[in-house]
LUMKEKOL-244913 format. One record per residue (C-alpha): residue in three letters; x, y, z. Coordinates in steps of 0.2 Angstrom, whole numbers, plus 5000, padded with zeros to 4 digits. Example, Ala and Ser with C-alpha at 12.3 -4.5 7.8 and 13.67 -1.06 7.14 Angstrom:
% LUMKEKOL-244913
<node><residu>Ala</residu><X>5062</X><Y>4978</Y><Z>5039</Z></node>
<node><residu>Ser</residu><X>5068</X><Y>4995</Y><Z>5036</Z></node>
***
This chain:
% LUMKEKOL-244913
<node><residu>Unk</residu><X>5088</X><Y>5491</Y><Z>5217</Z></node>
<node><residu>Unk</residu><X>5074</X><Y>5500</Y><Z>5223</Z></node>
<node><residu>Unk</residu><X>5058</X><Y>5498</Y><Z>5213</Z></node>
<node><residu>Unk</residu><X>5049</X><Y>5510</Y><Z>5205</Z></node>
<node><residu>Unk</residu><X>5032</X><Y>5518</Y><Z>5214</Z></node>
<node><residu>Unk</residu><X>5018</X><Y>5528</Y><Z>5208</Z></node>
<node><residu>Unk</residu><X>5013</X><Y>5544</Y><Z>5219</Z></node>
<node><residu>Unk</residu><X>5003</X><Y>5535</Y><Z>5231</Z></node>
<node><residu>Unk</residu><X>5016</X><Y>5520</Y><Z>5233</Z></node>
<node><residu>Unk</residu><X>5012</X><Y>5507</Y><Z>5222</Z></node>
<node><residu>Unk</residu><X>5024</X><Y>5499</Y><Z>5212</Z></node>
<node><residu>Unk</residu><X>5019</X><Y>5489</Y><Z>5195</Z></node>
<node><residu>Unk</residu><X>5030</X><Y>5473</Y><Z>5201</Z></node>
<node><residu>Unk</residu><X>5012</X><Y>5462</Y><Z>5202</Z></node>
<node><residu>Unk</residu><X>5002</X><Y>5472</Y><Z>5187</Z></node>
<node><residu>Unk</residu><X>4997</X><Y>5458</Y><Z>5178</Z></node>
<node><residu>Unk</residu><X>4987</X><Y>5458</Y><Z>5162</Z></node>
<node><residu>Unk</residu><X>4970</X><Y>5451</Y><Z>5168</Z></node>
<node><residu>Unk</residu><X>4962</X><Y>5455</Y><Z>5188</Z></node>
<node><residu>Unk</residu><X>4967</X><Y>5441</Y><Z>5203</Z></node>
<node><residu>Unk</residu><X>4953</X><Y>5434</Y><Z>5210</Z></node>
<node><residu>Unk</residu><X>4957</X><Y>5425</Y><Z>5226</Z></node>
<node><residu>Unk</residu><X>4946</X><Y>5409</Y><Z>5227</Z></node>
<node><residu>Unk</residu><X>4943</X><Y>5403</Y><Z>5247</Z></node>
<node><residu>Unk</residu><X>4943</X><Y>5387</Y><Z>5255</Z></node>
<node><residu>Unk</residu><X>4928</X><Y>5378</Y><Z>5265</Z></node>
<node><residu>Unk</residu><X>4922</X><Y>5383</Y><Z>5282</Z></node>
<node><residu>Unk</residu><X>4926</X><Y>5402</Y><Z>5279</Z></node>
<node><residu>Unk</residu><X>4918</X><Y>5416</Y><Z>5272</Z></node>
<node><residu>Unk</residu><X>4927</X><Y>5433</Y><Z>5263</Z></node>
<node><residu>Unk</residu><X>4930</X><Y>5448</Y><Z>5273</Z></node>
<node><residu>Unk</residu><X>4918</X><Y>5443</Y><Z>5285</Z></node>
<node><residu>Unk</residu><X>4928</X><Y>5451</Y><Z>5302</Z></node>
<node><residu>Unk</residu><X>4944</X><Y>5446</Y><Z>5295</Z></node>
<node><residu>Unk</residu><X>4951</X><Y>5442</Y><Z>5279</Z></node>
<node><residu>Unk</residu><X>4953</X><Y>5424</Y><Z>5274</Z></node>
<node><residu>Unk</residu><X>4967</X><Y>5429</Y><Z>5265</Z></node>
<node><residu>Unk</residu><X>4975</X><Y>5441</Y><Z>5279</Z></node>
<node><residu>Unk</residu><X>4987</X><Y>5453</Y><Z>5275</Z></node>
<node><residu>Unk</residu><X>4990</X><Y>5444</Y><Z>5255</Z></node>
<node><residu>Unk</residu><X>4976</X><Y>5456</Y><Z>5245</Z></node>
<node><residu>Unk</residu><X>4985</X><Y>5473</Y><Z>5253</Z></node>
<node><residu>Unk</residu><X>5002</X><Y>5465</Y><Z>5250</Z></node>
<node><residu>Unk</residu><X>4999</X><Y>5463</Y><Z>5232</Z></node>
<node><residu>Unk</residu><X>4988</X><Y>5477</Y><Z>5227</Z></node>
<node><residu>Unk</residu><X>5004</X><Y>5489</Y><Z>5232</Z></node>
<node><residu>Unk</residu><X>5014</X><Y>5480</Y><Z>5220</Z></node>
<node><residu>Unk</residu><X>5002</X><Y>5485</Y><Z>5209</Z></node>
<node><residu>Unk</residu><X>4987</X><Y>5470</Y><Z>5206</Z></node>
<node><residu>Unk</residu><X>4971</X><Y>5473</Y><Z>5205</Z></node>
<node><residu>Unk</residu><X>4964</X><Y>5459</Y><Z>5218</Z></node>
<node><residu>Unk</residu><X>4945</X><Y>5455</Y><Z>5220</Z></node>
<node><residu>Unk</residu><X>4938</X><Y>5440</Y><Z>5230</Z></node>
<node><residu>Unk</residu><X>4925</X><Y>5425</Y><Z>5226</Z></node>
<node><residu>Unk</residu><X>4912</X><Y>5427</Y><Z>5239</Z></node>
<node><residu>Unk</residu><X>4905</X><Y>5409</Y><Z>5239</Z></node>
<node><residu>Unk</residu><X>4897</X><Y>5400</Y><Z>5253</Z></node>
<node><residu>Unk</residu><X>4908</X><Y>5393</Y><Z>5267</Z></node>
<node><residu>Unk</residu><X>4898</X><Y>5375</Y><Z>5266</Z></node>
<node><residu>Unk</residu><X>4892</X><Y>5376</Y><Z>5250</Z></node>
<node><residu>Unk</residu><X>4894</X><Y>5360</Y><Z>5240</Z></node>
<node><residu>Unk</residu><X>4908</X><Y>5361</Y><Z>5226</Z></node>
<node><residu>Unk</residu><X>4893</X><Y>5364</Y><Z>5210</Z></node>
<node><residu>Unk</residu><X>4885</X><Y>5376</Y><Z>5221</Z></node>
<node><residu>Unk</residu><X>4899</X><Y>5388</Y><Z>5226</Z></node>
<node><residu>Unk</residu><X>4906</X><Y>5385</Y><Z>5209</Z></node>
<node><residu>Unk</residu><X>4890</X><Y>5397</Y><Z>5202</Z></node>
<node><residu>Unk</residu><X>4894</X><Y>5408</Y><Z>5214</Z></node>
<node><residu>Unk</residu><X>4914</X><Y>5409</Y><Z>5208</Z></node>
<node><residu>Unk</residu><X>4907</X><Y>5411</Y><Z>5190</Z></node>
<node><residu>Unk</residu><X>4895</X><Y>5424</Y><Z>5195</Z></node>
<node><residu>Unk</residu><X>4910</X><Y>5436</Y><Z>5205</Z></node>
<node><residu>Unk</residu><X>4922</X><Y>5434</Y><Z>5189</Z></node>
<node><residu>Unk</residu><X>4908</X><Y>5440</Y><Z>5178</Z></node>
<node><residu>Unk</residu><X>4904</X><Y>5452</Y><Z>5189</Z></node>
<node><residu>Unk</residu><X>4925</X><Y>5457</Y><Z>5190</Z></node>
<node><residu>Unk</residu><X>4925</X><Y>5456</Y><Z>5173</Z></node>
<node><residu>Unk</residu><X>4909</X><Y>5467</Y><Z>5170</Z></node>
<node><residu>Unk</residu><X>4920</X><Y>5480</Y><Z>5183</Z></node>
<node><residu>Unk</residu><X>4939</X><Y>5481</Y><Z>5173</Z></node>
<node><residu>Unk</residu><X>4933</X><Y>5477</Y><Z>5158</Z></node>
<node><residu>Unk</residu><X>4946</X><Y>5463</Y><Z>5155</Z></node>
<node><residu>Unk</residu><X>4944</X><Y>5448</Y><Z>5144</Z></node>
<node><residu>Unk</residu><X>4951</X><Y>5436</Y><Z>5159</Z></node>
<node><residu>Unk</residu><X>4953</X><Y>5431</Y><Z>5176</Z></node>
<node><residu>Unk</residu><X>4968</X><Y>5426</Y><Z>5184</Z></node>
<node><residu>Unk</residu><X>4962</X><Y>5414</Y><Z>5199</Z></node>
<node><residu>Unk</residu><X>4973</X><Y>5411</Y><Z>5215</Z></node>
<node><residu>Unk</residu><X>4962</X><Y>5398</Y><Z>5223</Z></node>
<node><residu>Unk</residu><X>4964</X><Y>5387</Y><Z>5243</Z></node>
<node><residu>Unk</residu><X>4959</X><Y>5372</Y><Z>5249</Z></node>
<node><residu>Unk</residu><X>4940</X><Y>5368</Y><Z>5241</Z></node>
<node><residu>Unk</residu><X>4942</X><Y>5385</Y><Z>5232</Z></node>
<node><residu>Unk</residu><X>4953</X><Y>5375</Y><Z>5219</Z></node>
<node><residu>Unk</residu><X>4939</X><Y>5361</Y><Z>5215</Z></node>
<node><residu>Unk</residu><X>4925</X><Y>5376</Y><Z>5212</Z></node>
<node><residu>Unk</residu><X>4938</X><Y>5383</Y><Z>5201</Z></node>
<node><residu>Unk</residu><X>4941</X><Y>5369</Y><Z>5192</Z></node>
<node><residu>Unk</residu><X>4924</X><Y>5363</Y><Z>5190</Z></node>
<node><residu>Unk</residu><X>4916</X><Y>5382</Y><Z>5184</Z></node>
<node><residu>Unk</residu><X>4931</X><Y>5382</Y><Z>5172</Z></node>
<node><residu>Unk</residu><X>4924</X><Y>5364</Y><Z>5167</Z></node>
<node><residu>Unk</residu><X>4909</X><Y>5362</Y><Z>5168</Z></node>
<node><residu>Unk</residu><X>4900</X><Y>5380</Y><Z>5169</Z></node>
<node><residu>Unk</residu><X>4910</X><Y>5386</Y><Z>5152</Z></node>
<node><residu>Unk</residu><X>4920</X><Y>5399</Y><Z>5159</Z></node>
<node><residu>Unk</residu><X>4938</X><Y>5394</Y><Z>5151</Z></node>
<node><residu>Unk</residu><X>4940</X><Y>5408</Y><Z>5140</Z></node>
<node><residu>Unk</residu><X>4936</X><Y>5418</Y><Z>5155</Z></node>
<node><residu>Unk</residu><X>4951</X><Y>5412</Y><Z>5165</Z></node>
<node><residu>Unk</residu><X>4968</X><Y>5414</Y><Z>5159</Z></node>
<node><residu>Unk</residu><X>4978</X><Y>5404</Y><Z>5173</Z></node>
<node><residu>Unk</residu><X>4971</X><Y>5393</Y><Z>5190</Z></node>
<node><residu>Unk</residu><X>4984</X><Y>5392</Y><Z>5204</Z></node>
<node><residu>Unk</residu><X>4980</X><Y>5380</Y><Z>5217</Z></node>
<node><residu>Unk</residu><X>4987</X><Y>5378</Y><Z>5235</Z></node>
<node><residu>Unk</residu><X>4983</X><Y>5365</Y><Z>5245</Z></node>
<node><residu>Unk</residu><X>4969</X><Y>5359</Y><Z>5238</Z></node>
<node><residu>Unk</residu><X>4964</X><Y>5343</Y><Z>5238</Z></node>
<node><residu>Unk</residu><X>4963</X><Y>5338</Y><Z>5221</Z></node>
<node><residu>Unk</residu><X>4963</X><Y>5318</Y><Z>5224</Z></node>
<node><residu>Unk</residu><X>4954</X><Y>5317</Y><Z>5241</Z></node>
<node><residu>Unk</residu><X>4955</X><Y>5312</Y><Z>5260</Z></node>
<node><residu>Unk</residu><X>4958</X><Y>5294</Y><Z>5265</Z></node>
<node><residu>Unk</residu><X>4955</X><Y>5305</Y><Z>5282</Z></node>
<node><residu>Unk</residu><X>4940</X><Y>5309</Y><Z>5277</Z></node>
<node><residu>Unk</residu><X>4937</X><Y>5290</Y><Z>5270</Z></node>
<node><residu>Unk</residu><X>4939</X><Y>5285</Y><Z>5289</Z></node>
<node><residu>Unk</residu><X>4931</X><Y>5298</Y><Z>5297</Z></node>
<node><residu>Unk</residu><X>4912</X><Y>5295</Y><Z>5287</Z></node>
<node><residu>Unk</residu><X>4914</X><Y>5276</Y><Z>5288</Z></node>
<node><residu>Unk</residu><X>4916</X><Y>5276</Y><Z>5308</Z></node>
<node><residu>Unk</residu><X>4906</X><Y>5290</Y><Z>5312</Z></node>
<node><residu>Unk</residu><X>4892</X><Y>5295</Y><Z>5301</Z></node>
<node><residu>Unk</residu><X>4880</X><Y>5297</Y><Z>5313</Z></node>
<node><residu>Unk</residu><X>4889</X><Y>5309</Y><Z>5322</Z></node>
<node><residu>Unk</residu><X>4895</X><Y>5320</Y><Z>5306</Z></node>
<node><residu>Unk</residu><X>4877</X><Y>5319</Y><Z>5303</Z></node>
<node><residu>Unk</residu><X>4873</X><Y>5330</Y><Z>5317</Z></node>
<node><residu>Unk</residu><X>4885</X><Y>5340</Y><Z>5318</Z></node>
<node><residu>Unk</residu><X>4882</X><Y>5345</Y><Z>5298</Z></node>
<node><residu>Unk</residu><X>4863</X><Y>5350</Y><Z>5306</Z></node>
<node><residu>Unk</residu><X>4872</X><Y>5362</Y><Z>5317</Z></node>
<node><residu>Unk</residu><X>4886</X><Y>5370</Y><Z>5305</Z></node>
<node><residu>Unk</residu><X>4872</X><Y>5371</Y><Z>5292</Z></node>
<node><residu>Unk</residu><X>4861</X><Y>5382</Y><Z>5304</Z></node>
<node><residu>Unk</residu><X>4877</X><Y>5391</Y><Z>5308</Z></node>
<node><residu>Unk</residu><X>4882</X><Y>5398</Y><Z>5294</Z></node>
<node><residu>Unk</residu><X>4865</X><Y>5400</Y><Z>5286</Z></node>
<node><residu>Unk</residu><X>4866</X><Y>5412</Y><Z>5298</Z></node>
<node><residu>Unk</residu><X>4880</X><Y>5421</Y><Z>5293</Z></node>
<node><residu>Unk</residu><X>4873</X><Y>5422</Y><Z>5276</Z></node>
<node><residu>Unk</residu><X>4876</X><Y>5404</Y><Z>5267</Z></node>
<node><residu>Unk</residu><X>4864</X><Y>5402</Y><Z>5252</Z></node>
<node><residu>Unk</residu><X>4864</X><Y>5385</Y><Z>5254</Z></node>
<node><residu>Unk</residu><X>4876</X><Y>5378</Y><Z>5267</Z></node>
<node><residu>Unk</residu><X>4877</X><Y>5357</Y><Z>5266</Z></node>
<node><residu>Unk</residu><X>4891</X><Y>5351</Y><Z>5276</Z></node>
<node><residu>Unk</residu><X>4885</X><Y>5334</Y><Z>5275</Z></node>
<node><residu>Unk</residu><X>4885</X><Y>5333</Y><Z>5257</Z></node>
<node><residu>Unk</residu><X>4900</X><Y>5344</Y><Z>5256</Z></node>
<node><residu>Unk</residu><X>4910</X><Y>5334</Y><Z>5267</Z></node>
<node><residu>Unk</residu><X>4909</X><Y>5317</Y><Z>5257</Z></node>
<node><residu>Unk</residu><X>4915</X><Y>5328</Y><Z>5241</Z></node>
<node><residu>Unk</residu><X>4931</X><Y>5327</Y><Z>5251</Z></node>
<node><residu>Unk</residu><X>4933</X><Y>5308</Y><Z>5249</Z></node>
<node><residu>Unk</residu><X>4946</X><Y>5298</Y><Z>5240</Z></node>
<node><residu>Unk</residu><X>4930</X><Y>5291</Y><Z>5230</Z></node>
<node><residu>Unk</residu><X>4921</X><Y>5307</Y><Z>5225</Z></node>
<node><residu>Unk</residu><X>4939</X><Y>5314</Y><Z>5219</Z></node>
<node><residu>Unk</residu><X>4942</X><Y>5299</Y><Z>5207</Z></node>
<node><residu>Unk</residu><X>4923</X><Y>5300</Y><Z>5198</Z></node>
<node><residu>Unk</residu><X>4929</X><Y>5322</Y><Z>5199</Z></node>
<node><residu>Unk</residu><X>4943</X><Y>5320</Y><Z>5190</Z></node>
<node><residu>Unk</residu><X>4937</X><Y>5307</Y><Z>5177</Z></node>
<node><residu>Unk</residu><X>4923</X><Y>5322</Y><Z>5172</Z></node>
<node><residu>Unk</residu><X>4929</X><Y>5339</Y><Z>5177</Z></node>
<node><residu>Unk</residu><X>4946</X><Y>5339</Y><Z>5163</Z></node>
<node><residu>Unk</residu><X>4956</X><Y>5351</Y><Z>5164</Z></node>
<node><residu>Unk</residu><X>4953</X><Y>5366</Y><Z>5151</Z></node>
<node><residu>Unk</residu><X>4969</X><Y>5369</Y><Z>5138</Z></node>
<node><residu>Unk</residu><X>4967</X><Y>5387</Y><Z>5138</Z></node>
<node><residu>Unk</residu><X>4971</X><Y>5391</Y><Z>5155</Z></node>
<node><residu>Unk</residu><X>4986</X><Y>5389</Y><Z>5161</Z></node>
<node><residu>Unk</residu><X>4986</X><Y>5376</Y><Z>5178</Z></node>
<node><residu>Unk</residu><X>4999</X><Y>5375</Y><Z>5192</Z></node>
<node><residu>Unk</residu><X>4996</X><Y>5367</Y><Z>5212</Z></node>
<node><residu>Unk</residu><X>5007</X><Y>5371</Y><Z>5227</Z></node>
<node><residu>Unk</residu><X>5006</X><Y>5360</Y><Z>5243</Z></node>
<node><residu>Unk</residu><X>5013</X><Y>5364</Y><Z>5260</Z></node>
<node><residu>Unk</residu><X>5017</X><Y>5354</Y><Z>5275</Z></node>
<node><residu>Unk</residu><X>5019</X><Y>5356</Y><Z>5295</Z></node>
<node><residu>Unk</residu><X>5034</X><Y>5346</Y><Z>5301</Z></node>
<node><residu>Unk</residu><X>5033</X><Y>5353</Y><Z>5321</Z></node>
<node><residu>Unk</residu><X>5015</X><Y>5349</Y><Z>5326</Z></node>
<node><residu>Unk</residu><X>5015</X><Y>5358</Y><Z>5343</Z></node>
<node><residu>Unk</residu><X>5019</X><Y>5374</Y><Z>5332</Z></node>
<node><residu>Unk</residu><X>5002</X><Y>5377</Y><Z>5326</Z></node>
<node><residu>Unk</residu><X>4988</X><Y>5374</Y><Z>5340</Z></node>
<node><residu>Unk</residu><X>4974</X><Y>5373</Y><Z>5328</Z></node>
<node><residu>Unk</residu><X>4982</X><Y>5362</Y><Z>5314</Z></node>
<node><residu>Unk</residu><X>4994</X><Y>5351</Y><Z>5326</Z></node>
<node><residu>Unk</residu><X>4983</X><Y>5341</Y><Z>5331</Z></node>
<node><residu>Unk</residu><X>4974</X><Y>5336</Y><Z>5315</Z></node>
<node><residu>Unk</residu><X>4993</X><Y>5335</Y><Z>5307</Z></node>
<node><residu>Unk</residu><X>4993</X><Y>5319</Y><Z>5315</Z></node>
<node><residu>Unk</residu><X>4978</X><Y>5311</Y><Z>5312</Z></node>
<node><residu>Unk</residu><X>4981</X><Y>5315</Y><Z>5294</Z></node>
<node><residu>Unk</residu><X>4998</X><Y>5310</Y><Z>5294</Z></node>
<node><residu>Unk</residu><X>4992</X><Y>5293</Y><Z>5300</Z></node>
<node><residu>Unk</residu><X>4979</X><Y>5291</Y><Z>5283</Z></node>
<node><residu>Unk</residu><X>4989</X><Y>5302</Y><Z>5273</Z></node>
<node><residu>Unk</residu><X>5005</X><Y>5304</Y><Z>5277</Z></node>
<node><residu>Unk</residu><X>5016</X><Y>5321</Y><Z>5273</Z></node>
<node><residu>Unk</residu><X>5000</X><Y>5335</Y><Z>5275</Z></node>
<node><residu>Unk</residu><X>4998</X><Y>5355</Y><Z>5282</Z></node>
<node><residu>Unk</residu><X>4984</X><Y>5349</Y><Z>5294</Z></node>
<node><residu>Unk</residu><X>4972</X><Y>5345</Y><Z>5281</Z></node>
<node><residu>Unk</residu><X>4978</X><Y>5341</Y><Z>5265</Z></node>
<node><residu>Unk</residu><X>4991</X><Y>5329</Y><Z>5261</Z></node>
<node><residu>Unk</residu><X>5006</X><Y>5333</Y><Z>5249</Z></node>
<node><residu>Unk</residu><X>5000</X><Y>5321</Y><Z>5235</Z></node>
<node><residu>Unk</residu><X>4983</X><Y>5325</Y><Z>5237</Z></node>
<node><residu>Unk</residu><X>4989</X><Y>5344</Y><Z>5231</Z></node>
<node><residu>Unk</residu><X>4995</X><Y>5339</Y><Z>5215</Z></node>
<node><residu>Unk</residu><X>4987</X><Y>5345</Y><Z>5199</Z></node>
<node><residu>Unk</residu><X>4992</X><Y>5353</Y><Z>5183</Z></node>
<node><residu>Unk</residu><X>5010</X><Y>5360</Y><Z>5184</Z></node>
<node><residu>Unk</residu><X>5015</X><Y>5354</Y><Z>5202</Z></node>
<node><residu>Unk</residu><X>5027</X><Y>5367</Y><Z>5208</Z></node>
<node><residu>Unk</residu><X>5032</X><Y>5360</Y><Z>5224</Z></node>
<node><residu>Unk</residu><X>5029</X><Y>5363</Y><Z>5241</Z></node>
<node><residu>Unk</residu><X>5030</X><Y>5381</Y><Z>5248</Z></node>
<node><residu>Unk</residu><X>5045</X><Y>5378</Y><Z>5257</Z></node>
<node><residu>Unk</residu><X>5050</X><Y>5387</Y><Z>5275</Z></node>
<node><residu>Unk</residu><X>5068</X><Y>5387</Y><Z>5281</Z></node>
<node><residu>Unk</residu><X>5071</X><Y>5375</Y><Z>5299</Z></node>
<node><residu>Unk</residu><X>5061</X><Y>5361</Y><Z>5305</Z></node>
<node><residu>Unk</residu><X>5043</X><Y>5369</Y><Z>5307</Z></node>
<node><residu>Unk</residu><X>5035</X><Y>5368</Y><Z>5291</Z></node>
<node><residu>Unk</residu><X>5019</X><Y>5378</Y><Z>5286</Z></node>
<node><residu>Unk</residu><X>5001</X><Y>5374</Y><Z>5292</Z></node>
<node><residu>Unk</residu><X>4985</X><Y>5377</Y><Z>5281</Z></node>
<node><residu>Unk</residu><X>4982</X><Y>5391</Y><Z>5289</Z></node>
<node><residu>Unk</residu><X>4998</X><Y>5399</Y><Z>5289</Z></node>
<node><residu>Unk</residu><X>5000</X><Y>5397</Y><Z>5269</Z></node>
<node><residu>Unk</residu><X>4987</X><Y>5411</Y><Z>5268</Z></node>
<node><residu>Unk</residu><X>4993</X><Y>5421</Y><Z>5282</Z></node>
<node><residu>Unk</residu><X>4976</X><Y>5415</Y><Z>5292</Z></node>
<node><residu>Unk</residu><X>4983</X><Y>5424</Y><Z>5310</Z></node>
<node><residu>Unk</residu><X>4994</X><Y>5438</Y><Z>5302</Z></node>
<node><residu>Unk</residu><X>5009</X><Y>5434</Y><Z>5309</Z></node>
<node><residu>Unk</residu><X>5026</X><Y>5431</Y><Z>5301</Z></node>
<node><residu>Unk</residu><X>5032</X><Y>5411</Y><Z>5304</Z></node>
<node><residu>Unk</residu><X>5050</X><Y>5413</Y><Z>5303</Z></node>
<node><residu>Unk</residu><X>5061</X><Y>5407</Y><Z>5289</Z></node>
<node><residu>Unk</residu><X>5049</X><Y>5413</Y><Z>5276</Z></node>
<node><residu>Unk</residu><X>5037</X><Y>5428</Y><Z>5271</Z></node>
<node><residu>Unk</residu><X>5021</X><Y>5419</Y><Z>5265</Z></node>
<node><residu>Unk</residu><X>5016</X><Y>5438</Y><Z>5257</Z></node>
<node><residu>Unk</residu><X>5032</X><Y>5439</Y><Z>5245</Z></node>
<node><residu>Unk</residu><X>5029</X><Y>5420</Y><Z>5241</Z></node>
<node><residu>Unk</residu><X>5011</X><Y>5426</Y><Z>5233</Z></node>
<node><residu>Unk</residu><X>5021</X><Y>5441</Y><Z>5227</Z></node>
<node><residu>Unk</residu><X>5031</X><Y>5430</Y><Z>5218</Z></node>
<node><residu>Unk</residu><X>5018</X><Y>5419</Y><Z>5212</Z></node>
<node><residu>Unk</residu><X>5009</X><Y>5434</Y><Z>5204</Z></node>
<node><residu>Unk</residu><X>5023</X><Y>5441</Y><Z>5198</Z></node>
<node><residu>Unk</residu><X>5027</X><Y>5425</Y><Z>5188</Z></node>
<node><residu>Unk</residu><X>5008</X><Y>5426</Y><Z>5179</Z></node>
<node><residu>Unk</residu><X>5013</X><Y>5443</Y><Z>5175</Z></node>
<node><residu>Unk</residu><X>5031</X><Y>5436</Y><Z>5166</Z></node>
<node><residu>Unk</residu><X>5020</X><Y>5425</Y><Z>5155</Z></node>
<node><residu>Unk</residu><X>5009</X><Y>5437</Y><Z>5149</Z></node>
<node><residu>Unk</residu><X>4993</X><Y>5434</Y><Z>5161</Z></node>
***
């Protein structure tokens, strides 16, 4: 059955209650060149949402770009004049979620956070990687933090953001940043199966897999779970989805699944619960 479009070709499939704001992941920045979330926003504003973005740092620590979260959903919610937020949130975008629902009093600003991939209880990657090689991370954060202070960080800190990727930092998070009962929590992981299929997450599949086990590149399944776990985003055959592709990173279509009508879907669902 056909579904129902306004004069300019918007159906109302995704009009949900309160505004999506899309909450990015470390190392990237929004709509700088490209989208982070590629062609998700348009494929969701035609089925009618109303889809703004978070603008945090890409190396900001997680209580640092947490302000800055807060600060773009006042300012969304100063634009619609809604109550709420409805926050789709990657990677490190779901920590600074969770922590300026937390900790900076926003929970009866937010009606639900969804999570995908993020990495809730830490690395053990990451465990190994600062306990072998501090000196060189050190150096490298002086470069990435001159990098994107460039670009326009406020205060890029890889060093210090890096470590709040750490088994350790994620048990003493979770002990303080509790979840919020008013707003409604659900994760989603995803995972690379066929490493060579993804030239930019093949190769750090494996060294995650080694610490991790079942990961997208980066962020192990387990790790991902938080709040209503609603699986992994599954893709038919053998390949499995990368980091990257589970927010269409390189606009292009990974066969067996289209990643746009999974956050279709997603949206769609807030919009059956009344968010």
């Amino acid at each position: 059955m056909k579904r129902k479009r306004d004069e300019t070709g918007t159906s109302f499939l995704c009009a949900t209650k309160y505004p999506i704001v899309l909450v990015h992941g470390t190392g990237f920045r929004d709509k700088t060149l490209l989208d982070y979330w590629g062609r998700i926003p348009r494929a969701l504003s035609v089925e009618g949402a109303k889809v703004f973005y978070s603008h945090q740092d890409a190396w900001g620590t997680i209580e640092h770009n947490a302000e800055m979260v807060k600060r773009a959903v006042k300012a969304v919610l100063a634009e619609t004049g809604a109550k709420k937020v409805n926050l789709l949130a990657h990677s490190k975008g779901g920590l600074e979620a969770r922590y300026m629902i937390a900790a900076l009093g926003m929970g009866n600003k937010v009606a639900s956070l969804t999570t995908i991939c993020t990495p809730h209880h830490g690395s053990r990657t990451m465990d190994a990687i600062l306990r072998r090689f501090p000196g060189p991370y050190r150096l490298l954060g002086w470069v990435v933090d001159g990098f994107f202070r460039f670009l326009g960080d406020e205060a890029p800190a890889f060093a210090v953001t890096s470590r709040q990727f750490t088994t350790a930092f994620a048990r003493s998070f979770n002990a303080t940043v509790h979840n919020d009962r008013r707003v409604y929590m659900q994760s989603y992981a995803s995972s690379l199966r066929k490493p060579l299929t993804d030239v930019v997450f093949g190769m750090t599949y494996l060294v995650v897999k080694r610490f991790d086990g079942s990961n997208d590149g980066l962020v192990s399944v387990q790790s991902a779970k938080w709040g209503r776990y609603r699986g992994e985003v599954n893709v038919a055959g053998r390949r499995g989805l990368s980091h990257g592709d589970v927010v269409d990173a390189r606009r292009f279509d990974v066969k067996g699944i289209n990643i746009r009508r999974f956050y279709v879907g997603v949206v769609q669902e807030l919009k059956g619960m009344g968010f």
